[in-house]
N, C-alpha and C positions, 0 to 999 in steps of 0.2 A: 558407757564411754563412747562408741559409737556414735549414737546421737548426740551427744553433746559436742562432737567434733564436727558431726554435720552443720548443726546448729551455727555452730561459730566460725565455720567456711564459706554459710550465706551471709553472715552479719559482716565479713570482712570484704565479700563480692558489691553487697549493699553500699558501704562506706563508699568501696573503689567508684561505683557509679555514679552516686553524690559528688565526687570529687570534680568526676570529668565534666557532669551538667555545669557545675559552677564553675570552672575552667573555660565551656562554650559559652556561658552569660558573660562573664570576663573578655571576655573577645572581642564578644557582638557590642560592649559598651563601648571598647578603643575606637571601634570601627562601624560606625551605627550604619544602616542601611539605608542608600541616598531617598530622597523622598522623589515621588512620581514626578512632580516636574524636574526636578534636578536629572532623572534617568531619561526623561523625552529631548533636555537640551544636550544629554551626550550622545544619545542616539543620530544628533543631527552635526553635531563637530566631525569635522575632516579631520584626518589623522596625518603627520606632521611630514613632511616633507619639513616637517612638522607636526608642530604645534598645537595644542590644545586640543588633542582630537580624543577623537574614541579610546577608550582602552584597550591596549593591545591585546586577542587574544591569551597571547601569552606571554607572559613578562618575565624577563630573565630571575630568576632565581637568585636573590641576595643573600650574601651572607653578611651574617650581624655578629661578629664578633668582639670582643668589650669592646666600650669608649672609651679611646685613649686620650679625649679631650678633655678637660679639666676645667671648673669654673674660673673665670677673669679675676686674678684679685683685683683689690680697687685700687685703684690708678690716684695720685695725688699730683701729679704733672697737669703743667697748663695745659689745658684744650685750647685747638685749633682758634674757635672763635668764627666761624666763618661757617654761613649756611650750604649744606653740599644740595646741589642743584642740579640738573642739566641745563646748560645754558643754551640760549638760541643758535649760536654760531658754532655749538660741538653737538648739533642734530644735523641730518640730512635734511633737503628742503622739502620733501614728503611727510614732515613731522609734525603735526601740531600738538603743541601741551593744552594741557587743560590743568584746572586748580592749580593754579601756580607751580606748573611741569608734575605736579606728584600723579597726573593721569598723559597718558601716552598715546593719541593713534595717529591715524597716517591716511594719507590723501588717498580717493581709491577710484579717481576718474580717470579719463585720458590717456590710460595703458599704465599710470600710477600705479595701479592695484597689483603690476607683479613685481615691483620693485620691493626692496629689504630696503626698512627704515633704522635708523642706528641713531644713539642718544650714548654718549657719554661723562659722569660727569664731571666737574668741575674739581674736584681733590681725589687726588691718588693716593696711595695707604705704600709706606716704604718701609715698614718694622709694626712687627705689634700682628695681634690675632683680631681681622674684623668683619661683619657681614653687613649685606645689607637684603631687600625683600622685595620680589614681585609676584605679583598676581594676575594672573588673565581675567578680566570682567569681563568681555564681550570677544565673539568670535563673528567673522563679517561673512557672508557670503555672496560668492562672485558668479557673476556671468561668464563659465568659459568661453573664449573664441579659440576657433580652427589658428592651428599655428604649423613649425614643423616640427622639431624634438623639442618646444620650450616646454618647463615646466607649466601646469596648470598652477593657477593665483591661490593656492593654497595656505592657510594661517601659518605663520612660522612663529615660532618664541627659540630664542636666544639668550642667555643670563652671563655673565661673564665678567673678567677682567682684563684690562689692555694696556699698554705703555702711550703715551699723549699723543706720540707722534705718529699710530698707525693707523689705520683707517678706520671709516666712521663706521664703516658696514663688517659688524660679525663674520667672520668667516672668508676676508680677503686681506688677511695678512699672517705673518708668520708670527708677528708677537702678540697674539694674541689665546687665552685659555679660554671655554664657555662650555656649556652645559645646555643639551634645547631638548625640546618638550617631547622628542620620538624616544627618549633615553640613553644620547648619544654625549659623548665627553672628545669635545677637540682641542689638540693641541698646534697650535701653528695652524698649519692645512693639513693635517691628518688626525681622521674622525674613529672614533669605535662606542663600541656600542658597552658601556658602563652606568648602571644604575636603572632607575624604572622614569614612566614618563611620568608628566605633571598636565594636570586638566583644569579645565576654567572654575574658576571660584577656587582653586587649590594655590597656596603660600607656597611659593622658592625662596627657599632662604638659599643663599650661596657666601660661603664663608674661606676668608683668604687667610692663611694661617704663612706669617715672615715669621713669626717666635724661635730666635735663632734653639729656646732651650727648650723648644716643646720638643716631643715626638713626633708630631705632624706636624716638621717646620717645613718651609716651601712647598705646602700642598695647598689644592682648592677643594671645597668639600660641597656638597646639594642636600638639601636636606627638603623634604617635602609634607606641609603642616605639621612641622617641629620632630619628623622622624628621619631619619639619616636612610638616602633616596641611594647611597656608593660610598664604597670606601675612600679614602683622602687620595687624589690621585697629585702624583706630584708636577710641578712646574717646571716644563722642559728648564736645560740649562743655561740656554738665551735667554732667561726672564728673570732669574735667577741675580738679586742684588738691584735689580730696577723697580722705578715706583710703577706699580699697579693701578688703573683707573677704573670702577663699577662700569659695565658697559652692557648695554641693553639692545639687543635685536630682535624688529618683528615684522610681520608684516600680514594685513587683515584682519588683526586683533585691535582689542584696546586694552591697552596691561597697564594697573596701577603699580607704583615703585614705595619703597616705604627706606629710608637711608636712618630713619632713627629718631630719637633716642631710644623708644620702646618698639619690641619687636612686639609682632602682631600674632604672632606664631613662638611661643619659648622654647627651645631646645633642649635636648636632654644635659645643657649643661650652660652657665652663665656665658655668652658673648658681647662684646660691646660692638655697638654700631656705628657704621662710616661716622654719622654724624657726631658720634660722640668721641671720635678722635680728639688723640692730645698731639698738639704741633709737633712735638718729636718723631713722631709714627707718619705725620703727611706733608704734604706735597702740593702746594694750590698751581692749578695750570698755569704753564711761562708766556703763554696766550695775554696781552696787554690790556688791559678794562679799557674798553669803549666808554666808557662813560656816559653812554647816551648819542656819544656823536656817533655815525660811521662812513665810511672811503664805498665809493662804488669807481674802480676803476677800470679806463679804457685803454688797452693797450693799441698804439696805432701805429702799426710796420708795415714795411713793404713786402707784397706773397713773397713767399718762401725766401727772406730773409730774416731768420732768427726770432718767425715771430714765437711759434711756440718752446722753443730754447729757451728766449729770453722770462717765457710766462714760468717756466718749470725754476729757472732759479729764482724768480721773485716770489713765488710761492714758498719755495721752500728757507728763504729768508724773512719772511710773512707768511705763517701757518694759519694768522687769525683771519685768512682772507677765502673768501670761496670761491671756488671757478664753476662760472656759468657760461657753458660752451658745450655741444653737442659731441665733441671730443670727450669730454668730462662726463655727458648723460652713456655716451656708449659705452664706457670704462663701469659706471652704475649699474647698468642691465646686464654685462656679461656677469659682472658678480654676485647678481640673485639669481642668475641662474640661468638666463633666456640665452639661449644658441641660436646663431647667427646660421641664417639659410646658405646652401648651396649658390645662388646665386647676386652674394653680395659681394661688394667691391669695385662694379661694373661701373666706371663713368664716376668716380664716388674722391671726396679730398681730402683732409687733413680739417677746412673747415666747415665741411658738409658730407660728413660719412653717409654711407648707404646701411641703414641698420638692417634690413633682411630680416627681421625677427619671426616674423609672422602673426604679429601682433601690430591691430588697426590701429591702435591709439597711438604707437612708440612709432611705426614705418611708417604711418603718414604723417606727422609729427603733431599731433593732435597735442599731446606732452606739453610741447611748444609755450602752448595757451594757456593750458593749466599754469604750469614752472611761472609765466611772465603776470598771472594776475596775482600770485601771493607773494611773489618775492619781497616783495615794496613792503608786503603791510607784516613781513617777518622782518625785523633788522638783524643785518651781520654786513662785514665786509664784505664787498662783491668785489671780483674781477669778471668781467664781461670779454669775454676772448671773442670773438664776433670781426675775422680778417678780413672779409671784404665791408659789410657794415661797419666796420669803426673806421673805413675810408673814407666815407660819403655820409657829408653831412647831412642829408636829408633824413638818413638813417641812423645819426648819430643823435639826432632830434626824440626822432623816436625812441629811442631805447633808455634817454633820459627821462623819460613821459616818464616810466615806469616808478622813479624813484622821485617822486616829487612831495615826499614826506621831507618837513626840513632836518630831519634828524641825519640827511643823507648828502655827504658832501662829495661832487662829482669833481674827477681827475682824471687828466687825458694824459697818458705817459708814449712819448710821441720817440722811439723806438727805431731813429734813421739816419743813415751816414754811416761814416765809418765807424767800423765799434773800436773801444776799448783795447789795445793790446792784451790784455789779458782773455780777453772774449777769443782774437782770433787766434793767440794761441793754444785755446782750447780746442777751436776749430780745427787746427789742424793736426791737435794729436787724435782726434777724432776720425777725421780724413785717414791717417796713418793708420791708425788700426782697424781701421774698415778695410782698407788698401791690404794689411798685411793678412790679416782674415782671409779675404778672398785669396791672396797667395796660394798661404797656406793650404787654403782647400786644395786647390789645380794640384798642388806641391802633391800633396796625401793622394788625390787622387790618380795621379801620374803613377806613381810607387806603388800603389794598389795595383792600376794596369800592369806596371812592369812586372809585378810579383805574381799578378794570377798568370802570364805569358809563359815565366818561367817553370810554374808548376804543370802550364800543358804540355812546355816542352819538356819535361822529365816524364812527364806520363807518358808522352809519345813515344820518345827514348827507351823508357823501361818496355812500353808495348815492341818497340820493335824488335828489342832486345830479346823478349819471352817470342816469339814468332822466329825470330832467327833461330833461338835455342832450341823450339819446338822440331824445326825443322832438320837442325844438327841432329839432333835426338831423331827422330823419323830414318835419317840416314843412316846414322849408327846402328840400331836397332836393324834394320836392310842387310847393310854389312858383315851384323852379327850373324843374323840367320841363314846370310849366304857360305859364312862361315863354315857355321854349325853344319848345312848341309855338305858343304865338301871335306868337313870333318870326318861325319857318318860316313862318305862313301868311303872316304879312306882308311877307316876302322874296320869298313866290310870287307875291304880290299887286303886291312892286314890279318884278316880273320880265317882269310883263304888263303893267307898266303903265309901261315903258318911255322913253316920252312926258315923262314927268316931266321937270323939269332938277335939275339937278346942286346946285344951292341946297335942294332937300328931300332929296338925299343927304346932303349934310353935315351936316343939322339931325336927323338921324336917327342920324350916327355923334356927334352932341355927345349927345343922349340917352343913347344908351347908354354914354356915358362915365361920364353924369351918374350910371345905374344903379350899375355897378358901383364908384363911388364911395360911393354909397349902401348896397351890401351888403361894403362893408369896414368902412364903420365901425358897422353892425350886431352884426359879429364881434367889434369890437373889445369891444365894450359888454359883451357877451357872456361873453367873457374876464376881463374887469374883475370882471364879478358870481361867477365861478368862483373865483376869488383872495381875493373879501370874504367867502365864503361859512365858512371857516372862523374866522376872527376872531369870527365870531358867535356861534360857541360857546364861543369861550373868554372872550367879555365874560359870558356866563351861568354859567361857573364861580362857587363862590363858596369863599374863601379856605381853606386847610387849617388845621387845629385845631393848635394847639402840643401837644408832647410833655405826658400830664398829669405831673404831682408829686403821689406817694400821700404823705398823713399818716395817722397812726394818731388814731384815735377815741378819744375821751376813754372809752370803754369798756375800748377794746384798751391804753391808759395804764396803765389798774390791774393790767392782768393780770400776772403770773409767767411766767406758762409760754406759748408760740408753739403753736399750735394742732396739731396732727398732722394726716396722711392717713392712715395705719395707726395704730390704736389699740394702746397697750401689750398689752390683755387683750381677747378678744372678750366682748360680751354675756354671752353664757353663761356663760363661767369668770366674768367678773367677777360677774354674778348669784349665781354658786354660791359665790364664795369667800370674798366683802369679810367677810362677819359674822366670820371667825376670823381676820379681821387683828389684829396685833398686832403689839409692841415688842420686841426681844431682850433678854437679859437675859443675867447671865455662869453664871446656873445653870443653863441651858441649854449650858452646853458652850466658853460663850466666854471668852476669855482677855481680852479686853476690848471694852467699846459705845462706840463714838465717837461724838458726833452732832456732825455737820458744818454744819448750819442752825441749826435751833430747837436749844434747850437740853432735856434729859431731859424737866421738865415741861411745857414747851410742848409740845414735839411726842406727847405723851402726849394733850393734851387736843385736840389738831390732829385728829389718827389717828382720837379718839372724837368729834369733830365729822362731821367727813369719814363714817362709817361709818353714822352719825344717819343726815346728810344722804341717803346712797346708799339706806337702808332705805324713805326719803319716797316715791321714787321708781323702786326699781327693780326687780325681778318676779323672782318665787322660784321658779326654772324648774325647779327639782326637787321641788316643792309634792304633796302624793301626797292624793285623798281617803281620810276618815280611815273606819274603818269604820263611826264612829257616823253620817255624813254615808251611808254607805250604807244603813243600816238605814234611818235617818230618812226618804229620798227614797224606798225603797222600799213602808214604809207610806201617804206621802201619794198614791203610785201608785195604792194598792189602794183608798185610800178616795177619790177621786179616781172611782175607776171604781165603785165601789159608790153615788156621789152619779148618776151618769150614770147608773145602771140601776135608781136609784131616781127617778128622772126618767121612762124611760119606763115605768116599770108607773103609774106616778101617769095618764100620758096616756094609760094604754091602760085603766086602769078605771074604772068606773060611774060614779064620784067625778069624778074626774078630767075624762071625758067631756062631764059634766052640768057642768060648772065651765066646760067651755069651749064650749059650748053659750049657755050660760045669757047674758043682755042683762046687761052690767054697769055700775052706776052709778059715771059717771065722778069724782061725788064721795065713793064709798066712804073710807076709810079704811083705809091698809093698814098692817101691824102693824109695830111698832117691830121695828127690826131688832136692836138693843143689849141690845132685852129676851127675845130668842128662848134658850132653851136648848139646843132638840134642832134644830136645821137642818133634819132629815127629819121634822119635826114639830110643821107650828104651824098651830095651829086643824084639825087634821087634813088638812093639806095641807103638801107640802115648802117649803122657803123658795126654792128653786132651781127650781122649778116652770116659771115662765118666760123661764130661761136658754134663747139660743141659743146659735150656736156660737161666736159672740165672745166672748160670756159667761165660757164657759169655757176657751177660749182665754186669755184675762186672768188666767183663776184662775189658771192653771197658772204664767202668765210671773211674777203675783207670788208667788208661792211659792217659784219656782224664782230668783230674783231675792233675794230676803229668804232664802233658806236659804243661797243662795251666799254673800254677806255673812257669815254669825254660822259657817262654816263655814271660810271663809279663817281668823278670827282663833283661831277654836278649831285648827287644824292647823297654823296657823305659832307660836302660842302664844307670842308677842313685842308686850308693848306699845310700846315703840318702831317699830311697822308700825302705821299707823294705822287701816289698809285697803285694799281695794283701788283701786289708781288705775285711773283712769277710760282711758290709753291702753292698759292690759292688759287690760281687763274683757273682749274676749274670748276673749284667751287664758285664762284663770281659769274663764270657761262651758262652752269646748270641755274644758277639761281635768278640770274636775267631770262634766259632762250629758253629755260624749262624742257630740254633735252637734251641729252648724250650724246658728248663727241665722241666718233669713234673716227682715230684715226685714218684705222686700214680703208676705210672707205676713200680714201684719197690716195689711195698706192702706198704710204707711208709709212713706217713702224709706230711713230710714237707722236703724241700731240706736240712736242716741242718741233718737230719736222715739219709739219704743217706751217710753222711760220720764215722757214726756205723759201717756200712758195710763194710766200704776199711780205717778202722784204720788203718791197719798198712801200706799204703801207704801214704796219706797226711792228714794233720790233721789242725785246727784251735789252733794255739799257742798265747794269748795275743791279738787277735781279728785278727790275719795274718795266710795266708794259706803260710803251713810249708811242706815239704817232712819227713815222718817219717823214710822212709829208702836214702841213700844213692845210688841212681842207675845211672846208665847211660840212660838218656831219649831214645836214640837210639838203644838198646838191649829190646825191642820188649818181649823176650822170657822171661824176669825177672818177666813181670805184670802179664805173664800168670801163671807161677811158683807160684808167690801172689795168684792166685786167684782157681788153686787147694789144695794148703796149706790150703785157706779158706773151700774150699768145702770136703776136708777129716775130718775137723775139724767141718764142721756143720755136716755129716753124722754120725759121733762118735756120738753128742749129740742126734740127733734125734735117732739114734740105742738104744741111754740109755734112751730113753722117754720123751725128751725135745723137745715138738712141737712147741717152739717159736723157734727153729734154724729152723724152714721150711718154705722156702723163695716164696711166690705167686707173679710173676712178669707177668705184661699181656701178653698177646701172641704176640701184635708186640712192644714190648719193645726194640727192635731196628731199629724200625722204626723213624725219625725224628717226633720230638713231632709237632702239633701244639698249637701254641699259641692262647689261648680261651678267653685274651684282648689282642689281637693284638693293637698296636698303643701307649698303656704303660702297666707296668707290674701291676700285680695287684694279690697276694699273700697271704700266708702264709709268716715270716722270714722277715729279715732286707733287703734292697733296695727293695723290690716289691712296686709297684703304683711310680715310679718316671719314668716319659718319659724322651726318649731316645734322 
């Protein structure tokens, strides 16, 4: 018996063995072992910031619990009818299709290569259970360059669904659900990590389950080569009742799409696919068929009036249109990912942001070139946002070049005047909650202050309160023990003196009754004033301020347009461009000019108000001195120095000597200055004789002053420029004289005071530097005339005791100043601190 139990304990070991082998062969068939090269091209996939990469270590642990999904029955309802595609104008322009869009990649030159490409497409799924299929063929690799926190250009995949209206890029909106290749499940903008990844040459099915009567109704499900990748996660409750769009994100790959009718990959249960939707279940995009034709529009307004306002609601009244505008590419790059450097913003506008990325192709806009050679030969609507180019027609030339496919009909939507009442009343509830915002803050902030003030003053209160108490306490305790001690002697004292009767006992135990009746309600008192102690600072509160209510000023009433923080145009461009603004016209290229505000002629004479007006006040940064202005400056140099060196040979000879030797009658008569011919020459003596070094000093400021003036207007050559305004004056000095006024060098505080000095040469009339006299710039000898007129005229007063005509000018006050903020100005008076 023995043995044969033995016997039949190995023959049932044996079985168990068999079992398990054929158990491991069963395995290895589901799941074959990739072949050598399949294992050398995953060795070389990046892992996913993204997509398609390596295998991760370790992959979270799925659980497989039945299939709650149930084969399709068959459908007997009309189908859609209608091929689902992704269409040209619902990709990003980084996209090119291939076989008729069923193949997907994306541009990967010109800082391209770190953008997210997005494809969505063309029929959304609103009821009914449906999937559809991608695959990564090809994964790209990139050249990293040095940046500062941006991501490296690594492959991403993306698989998903969307509602029409959000955006084209994966993972920069809230309505949107997807699945991407690190094993990550997001809803809106919040990601976790659900399910396993997916690798190149491997099938994503992704399956949208509306089936109001499944079990996994409002879920999306991943399935990875026909096996279930996560459990059914469901559909936040914003998406919930809206039609769904298959949407596709990636970037660095090339991913094939497969929309149907046969899956490529079968599931462990019958699904039908996008394409084989029946019209009750979809949804064809509200997006208008081009037909072949399409709109490249230009929007043309004046900086920072309403240009980009007006682009955001034409946009969003026409979805089927694309914005092409560096505004639109930095909106692109932040949301694949690239972080903007520390030092972006600087000098930077509305229609030429400062990208900072740290990436050569995008910060030097290399992009640019790329974006402008393909746009043409992808059709879609264009809008062309482009604020100071779609002012100037030279440049409105160009940027029509690009679309000169005739499939592409150009429109100039001319954006000037007054808007719309409905516009500026947009405007100004916009103004008002801006206005009431900021209130508010000051408001919250005040209250804030008030409230921390009062909790120091409680604290302080209670501290001094605990320090008062301390020290009552300190004293008591004193008291006690002084007590205590003439207690003891007097207990010694009745200890000897024993003699006593019993009748002065007692009267000695009432006393001290009496005491310590007496130091209880001491304490009590005590107590009391500890507890009123705080009331007393809240009767000195005094009430808090109601929330204010902003109104707009009967200024900000008039206005059109809501004030900016980023200006359309910086200074500069705007300085350099406004004079070549102008109007479009159709012989310029265009198919047709709309104007959307003012009418043709109005806004005609708008544009040429506006441009008046800017000329009044604003500084010609590209102003060059002219050669005659150098010639000129450089003769008043030389005579200039010939009048100085005819100065000291006068004092150093005989003449000269004996002149200033000599006792002079204070009522002499000294020679008309208006009648002098030669300067160097009158009565045989110079007219400048007795210049000092203010003197000359003066001469020089007015010349160089009075030459500046007749110099601006001769090299801008525009009488609509009236002159120079008074907050440029010295950017215009630096940029003629090529060095820095310093005032103090003239005894003076500030540059505007220096022209006290040479009033009666130029002067500041209406904010514009003006000639006070009539002269001829190139008669030399007139300024010097001016400036011993001035100097017999300060001598008078100082002779009659008026010490403020006594002019202290440094000793090298003709020496070219330096500038002590080199780099930009930085002052006293209007333009100081604006770099150059």
């Amino acid at each position: 018996m023995p043995a044969k139990k033995a016997a039949a304990d190995k023959k049932a070991e044996a079985k168990k063995a068999t079992k398990k082998a054929e158990a491991k062969a069963a395995a290895a068939k589901e799941e074959p072992a990739p072949a050598p090269a399949a294992e050398k091209r995953k060795a070389e996939e990046p892992t996913e910031e993204v997509a398609a990469a390596e295998p991760a270590k370790k992959e979270a642990k799925v659980d497989t619990p039945e299939e709650k999904e149930v084969d399709a029955p068959k459908d007997t309802r009309k189908k859609l009818g209608e091929e689902v595609v992704f269409k040209t104008e619902d990709t990003t322009l980084n996209v090119i299709p291939l076989l008729n869009g069923k193949v997907l990649a994306s541009l990967t030159d010109g800082g391209l290569q770190y953008l997210i490409a997005g494809a969505k497409a063309n029929v959304g799924v609103k009821a009914g259970r449906y999937m559809f299929e991608v695959k990564i063929m090809e994964t790209i690799q990139i050249h990293e360059q040095g940046g500062y926190k941006s991501p490296a250009a690594k492959p991403v995949v993306r698989v998903g669904f969307s509602t029409e209206s959000s955006s084209l890029l994966l993972g920069d909106g809230e309505e949107q659900v997807f699945f991407d290749a690190d094993g990550g499940f997001t809803a809106g903008k919040k990601r976790i990590l659900q399910g396993r990844r997916f690798l190149r040459d491997q099938t994503v099915a992704v399956v949208l389950n509306l089936d109001p009567k499944s079990e996994n109704k409002n879920t999306i499900s991943m399935f990875v080569d026909g096996v279930r990748a996560c459990q059914p996660q469901a559909l936040p409750e914003s998406l919930e009742g809206k039609t769904l769009f298959p949407h596709v994100g990636f970037r660095n790959v090339k991913v094939q799409t497969n929309f149907g009718p046969t899956p490529t990959k079968e599931l462990p249960f019958a699904c039908r696919m996008v394409s084989d939707i029946s019209a009750a279940d979809a949804e064809k995009s509200k997006k208008p068929d081009s037909k072949g034709s399409y709109e490249v529009v230009l929007p043309i307004a004046y900086p920072d009036e309403g240009t980009f306002e007006w682009l955001d609601k034409f946009l969003a009244e026409h979805p089927q249109y694309v914005e092409l505008s560096d505004r639109k590419f930095l909106q692109w790059a932040s949301a694949s990912g690239l972080i903007r450097g520390k030092g972006h913003g600087k000098g930077h506008s509305n229609d030429k942001p400062d990208f900072a990325f740290g990436v050569s192709g995008i910060d030097d806009f290399t992009y640019r070139k790329v974006l402008n050679s393909v746009v043409g030969l992808m059709p879609r609507n264009y809008v062309v946002m482009e604020v100071k180019s779609n002012l100037i027609e030279d440049d409105r030339k160009e940027i029509l070049k690009r679309f000169s496919d005739p499939c592409f009909k150009k429109v100039a939507k001319v954006v000037m005047g007054q808007p719309p009442a409905a516009w500026i009343e947009a405007q100004h509830e916009k103004m008002l909650k801006d206005k009431q915002a900021k209130a508010t803050g000051l408001w919250k902030a005040k209250k804030m202050e008030k409230e921390r003030k009062r909790e120091l003053k409680l604290a302080q209160k209670k501290a001094e309160a605990e320090k008062k108490k301390k020290i009552e306490e300190f004293e008591r305790k004193k008291k006690e023990a002084l007590e205590r001690k003439k207690a003891a002697e007097e207990s010694k004292k009745k200890a000897e003196e024993k003699k006593e009767g019993e009748e002065k006992k007692e009267g000695e135990e009432e006393k001290k009754e009496e005491e310590e009746k007496k130091e209880e309600e001491k304490k009590e008192e005590e107590k009391k004033e500890e507890e009123a102690t705080p009331m007393e600072v809240e009767e000195e509160e005094e009430p808090d301020e109601p929330e204010p209510v902003a109104e707009l000023t009967e200024e900000e009433k008039k206005a059109w347009f809501a004030p900016r923080i980023l200006p359309d145009l910086t200074p500069r461009d705007f300085g350099k461009s406004f004079t070549k603004f102008s109007l479009p016209s159709e012989a310029e290229g265009f198919s047709k000019v709309d104007f959307e505000w003012a009418k043709k002629g109005a806004a005609e004479k708008y544009l040429k108000e506006k441009v008046l007006e800017k000329k009044k006040t604003s500084r010609v940064d590209d102003i060059r001195p002219s050669e005659w202005f150098q010639e000129t400056s450089t003769a008043f140099t030389k005579q200039f120095a010939a009048w100085q060196a005819k100065q000291v040979a006068w004092k150093n000879s005989e003449a000269g000597k004996k002149a200033a030797a000599a006792k002079k009658d204070e009522d002499a008569e000294e020679p008309d200055i208006e009648g002098v011919e030669d300067v160097n020459d009158v009565n045989g003596e110079p007219l400048f004789k007795d210049f000092a070094l203010e003197d000359w000093a003066l001469t020089v400021l007015r010349y160089e002053f009075y030459l500046l003036q007749a110099a601006f207007k001769k090299d801008v050559d525009d009488e609509e420029r009236p002159g120079i305004q008074e907050e440029h004056f010295l950017f215009y000095y630096n940029r003629y004289f090529k060095k820095y006024l310093d005032a103090k060098k003239y005894g003076v505080a500030t540059w505007q005071d220096l022209f006290k000095l040479i009033k009666e040469t130029v002067s500041f009339e209406d904010g514009i530097l003006t000639p006070a006299v009539e002269a001829d710039v190139e008669d030399f000898a007139a300024f010097l005339k001016q400036a011993e007129h001035h100097r017999r005229d300060r001598q008078r007063r100082i002779s009659a005791g008026d010490e403020t005509a006594r002019l202290k000018v440094a000793a090298d006050v003709l020496k070219p100043a330096v500038n002590p903020n080199k780099g930009s100005w930085k002052g006293s008076g209007k333009g100081w601190g604006k770099k150059w």
